[in-house]
ROLO-584052 format. One line per 4 residues: number of its first residue (from 0); their letters; for each residue x, y, z of N, C-alpha, C. Coordinates in nm, 2 decimals, padded with zeros to 4 digits. Layout:
<atoms>
NUM	a	X,Y,Z,X,Y,Z,X,Y,Z  ...
</atoms>
This chain:
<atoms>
0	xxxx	06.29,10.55,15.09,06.15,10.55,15.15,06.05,10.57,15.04  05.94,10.50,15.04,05.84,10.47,14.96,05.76,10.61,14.98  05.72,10.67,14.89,05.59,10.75,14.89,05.44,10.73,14.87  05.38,10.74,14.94,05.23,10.75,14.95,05.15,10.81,14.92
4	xxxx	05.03,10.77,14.85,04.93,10.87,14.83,04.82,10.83,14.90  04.76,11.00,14.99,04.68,10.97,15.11,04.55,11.05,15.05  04.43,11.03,15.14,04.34,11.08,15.10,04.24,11.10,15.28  04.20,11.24,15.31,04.16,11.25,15.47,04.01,11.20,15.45
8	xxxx	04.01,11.11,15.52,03.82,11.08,15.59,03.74,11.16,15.63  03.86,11.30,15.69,03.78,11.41,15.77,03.73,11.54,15.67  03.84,11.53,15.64,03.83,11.72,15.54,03.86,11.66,15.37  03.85,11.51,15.34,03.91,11.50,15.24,04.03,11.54,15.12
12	xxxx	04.10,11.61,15.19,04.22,11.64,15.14,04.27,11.57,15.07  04.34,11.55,14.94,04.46,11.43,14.91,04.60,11.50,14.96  04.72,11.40,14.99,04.84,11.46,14.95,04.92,11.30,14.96  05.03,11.35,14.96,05.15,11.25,14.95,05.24,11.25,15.09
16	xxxx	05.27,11.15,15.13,05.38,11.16,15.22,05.50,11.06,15.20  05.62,11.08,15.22,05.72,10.97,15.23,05.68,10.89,15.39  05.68,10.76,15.39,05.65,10.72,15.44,05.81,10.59,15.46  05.83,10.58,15.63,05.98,10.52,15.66,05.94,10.36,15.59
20	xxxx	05.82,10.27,15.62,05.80,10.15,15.69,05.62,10.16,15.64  05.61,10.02,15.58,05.44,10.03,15.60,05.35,09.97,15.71  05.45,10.03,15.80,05.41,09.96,15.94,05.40,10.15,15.97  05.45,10.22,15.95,05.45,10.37,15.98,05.30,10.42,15.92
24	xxxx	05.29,10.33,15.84,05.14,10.41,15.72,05.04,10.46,15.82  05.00,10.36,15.97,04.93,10.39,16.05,04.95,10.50,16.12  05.05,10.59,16.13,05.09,10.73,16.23,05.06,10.81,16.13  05.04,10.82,15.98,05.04,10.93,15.94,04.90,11.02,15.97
28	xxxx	04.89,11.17,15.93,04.82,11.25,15.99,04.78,11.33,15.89  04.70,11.40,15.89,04.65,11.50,15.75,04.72,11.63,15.74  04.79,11.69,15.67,04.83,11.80,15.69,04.74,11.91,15.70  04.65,11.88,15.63,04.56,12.03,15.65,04.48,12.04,15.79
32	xxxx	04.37,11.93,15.82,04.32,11.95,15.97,04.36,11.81,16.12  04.47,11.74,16.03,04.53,11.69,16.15,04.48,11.53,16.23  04.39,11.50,16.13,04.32,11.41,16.15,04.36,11.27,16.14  04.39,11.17,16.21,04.46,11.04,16.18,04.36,10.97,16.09
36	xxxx	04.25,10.99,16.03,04.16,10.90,15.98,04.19,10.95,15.85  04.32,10.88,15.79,04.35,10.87,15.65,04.35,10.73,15.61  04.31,10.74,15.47,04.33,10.65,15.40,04.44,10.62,15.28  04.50,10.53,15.25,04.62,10.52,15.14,04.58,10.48,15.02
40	xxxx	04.55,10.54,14.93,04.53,10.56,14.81,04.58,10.42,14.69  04.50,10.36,14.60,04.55,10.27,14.54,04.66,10.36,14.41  04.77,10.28,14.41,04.84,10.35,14.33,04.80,10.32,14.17  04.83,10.41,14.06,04.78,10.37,13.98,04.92,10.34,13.86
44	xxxx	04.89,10.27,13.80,04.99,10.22,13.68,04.95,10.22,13.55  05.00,10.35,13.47,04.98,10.33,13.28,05.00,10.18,13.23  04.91,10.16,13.16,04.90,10.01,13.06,05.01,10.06,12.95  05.09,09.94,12.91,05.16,09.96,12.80,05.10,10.03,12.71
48	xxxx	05.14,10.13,12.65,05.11,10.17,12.52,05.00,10.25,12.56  05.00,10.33,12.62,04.90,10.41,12.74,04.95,10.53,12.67  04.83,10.63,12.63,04.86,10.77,12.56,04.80,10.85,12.62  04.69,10.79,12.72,04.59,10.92,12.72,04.54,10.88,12.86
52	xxxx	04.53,11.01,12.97,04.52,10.96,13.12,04.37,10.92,13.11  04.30,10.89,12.98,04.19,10.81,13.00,04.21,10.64,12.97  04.31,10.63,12.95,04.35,10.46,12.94,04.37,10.37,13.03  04.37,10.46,13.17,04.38,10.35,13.24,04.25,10.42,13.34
56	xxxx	04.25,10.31,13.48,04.09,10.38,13.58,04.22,10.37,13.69  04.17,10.46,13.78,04.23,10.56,13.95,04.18,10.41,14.01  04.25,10.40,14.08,04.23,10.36,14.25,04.10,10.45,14.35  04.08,10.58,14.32,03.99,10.66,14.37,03.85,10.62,14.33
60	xxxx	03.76,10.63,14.38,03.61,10.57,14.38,03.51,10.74,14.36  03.57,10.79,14.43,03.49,10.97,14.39,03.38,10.92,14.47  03.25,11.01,14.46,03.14,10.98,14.53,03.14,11.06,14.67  03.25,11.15,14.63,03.28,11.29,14.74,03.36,11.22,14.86
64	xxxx	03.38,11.08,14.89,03.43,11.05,14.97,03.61,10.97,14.91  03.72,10.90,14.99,03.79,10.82,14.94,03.72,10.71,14.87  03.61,10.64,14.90,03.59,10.52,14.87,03.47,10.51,14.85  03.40,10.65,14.82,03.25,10.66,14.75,03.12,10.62,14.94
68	xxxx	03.19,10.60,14.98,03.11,10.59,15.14,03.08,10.49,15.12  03.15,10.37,15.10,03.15,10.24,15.14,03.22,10.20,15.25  03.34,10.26,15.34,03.42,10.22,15.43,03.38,10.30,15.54  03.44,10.21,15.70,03.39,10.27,15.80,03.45,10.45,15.86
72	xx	03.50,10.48,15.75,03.58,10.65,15.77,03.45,10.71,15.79  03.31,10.71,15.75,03.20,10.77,15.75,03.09,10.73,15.80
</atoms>
């Protein structure tokens, strides 16, 4: 089973979940306040020859929200 990285719409929480099927992605739930309005996280990948967690950029947008409040979560 593949693992995920989630981030809540509601309380913004991040976490991880194993996840069966990415057809399942849509039932997952927040653990802290329970919220179905999660989002799944762009995963990120070191560039060859990558020394420093400044060498590569997150999938995360910051801006207090998942996606900087560009998406309909808000």
């Amino acid at each position: 089973m593949p693992m995920y990285e989630f981030i809540c719409g509601e309380c913004e929480t991040d976490f991880e979940k194993l996840v069966a099927s990415a057809g399942a992605v849509a039932s997952v739930e927040c653990p802290s306040c329970g919220s179905k309005k999660v989002h799944k996280k762009l995963s990120v990948f070191a560039k060859a020859g990558a020394t420093s967690p400044t060498s590569y950029s997150s999938g995360y947008s910051g801006g207090g929200h998942c996606c900087g409040g560009s998406c309909s979560c808000h």
